[in-house]
C-alpha positions in Angstrom: -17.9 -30.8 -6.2 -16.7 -27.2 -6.6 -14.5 -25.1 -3.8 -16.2 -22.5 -1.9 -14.7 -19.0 -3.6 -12.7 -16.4 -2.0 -14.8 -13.4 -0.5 -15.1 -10.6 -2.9 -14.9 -8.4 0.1 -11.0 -7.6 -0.2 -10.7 -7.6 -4.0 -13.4 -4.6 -4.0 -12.0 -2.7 -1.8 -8.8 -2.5 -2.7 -10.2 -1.4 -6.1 -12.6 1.1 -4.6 -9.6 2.4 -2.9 -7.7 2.5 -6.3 -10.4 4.4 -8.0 -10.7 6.7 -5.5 -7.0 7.5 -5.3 -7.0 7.4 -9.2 -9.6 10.6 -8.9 -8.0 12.5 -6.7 -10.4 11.4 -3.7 -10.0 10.7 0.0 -10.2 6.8 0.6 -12.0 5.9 4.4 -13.1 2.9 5.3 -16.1 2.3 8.3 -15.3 -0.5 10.4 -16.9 -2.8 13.4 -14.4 -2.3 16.1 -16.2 -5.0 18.2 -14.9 -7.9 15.7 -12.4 -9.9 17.1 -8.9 -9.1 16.2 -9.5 -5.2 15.3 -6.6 -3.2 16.8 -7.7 0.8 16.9 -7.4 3.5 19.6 -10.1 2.9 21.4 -10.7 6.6 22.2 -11.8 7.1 18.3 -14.3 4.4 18.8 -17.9 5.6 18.4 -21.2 3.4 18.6 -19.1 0.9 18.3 -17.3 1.7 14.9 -14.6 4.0 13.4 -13.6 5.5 10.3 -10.0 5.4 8.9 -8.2 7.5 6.5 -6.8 5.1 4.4 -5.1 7.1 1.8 -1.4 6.9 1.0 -0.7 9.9 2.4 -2.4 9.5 6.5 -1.8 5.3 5.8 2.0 5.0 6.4 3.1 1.2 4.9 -0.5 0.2 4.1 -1.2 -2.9 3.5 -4.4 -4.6 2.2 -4.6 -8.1 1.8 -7.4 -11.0 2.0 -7.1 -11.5 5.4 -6.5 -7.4 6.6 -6.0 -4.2 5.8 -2.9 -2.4 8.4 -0.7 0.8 8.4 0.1 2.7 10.5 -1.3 5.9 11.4 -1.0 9.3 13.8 -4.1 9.9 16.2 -3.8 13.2 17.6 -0.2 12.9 17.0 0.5 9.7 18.4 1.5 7.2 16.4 -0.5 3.3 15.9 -0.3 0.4 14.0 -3.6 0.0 12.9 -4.6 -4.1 12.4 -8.3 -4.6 10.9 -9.5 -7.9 9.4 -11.1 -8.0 6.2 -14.4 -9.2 7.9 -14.4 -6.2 10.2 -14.7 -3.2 7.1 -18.4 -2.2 6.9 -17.5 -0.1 4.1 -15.4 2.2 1.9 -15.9 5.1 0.7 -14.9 9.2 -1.0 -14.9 11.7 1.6 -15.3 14.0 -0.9 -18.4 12.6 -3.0 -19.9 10.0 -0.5 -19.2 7.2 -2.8 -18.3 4.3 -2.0 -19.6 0.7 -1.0 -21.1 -0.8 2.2 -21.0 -4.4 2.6 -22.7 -7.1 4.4 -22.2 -7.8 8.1 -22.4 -11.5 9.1 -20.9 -14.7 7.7 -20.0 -14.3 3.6 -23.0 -16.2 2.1 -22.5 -18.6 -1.1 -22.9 -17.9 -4.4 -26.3 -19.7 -5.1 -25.6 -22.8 -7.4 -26.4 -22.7 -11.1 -29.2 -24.8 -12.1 -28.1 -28.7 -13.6 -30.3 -28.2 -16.6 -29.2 -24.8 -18.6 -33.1 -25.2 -19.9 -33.9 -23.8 -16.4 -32.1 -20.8 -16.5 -34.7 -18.0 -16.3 -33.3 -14.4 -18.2 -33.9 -11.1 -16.5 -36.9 -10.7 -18.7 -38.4 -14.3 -17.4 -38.2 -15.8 -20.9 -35.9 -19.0 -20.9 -32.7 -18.2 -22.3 -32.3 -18.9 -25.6 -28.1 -19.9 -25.2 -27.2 -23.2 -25.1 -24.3 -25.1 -23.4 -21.9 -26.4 -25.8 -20.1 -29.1 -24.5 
């Protein structure tokens, strides 16, 4: 039996974050303010979501870890500790270019299991594959 594995969620953003900081771009990330545990200023909540600067420069102390990303912030002037749970960030993305990534909302779904027999792995092109598993 295998353990489930870690959401991917946190380990791409904080390297779409990198690369955008890397290019000289604007880091903002969307999130669902209705998740439990989000602490924004509710006055910047719109349809339900907001959008945070996250770059080093408006995110004072950020943090970003598998459980959250937090900092601390100024909205229109006044200061906030920003709290958002991993689970909560929709997506991330340039404000520059638009690039970015959007994620699934809902529970993190499972890797779907590799199949027992390695004969019954299909390749992209639907031939079998022709690797074997060396044991």
């Amino acid at each position: 039996m295998t353990n489930p594995s870690r959401s991917k969620r946190p380990y791409l953003i904080r390297a779409m974050h990198e690369w955008m900081a890397d290019n000289g771009h604007t880091p903002h990330i969307v999130v669902d303010a209705a998740i439990d545990g989000v602490t924004v200023p509710a006055e910047h909540v719109k349809d339900g979501k907001i959008i945070l600067n996250v770059s080093h420069s408006a995110a004072h102390n950020l943090k970003m870890t598998n459980s959250a990303v937090s900092f601390r912030a100024r909205f229109t002037g006044v200061p906030f500790d920003v709290w958002v749970p991993i689970t909560s960030v929709m997506g991330i993305y340039a404000k520059e270019t638009g690039q970015g990534m959007i994620f699934s909302q809902g529970v993190e779904q499972p890797e779907p299991p590799e199949p027992e027999d390695p004969d019954d792995r299909i390749t992209a092109r639907g031939d079998r594959s022709h690797l074997k598993i060396v044991k």
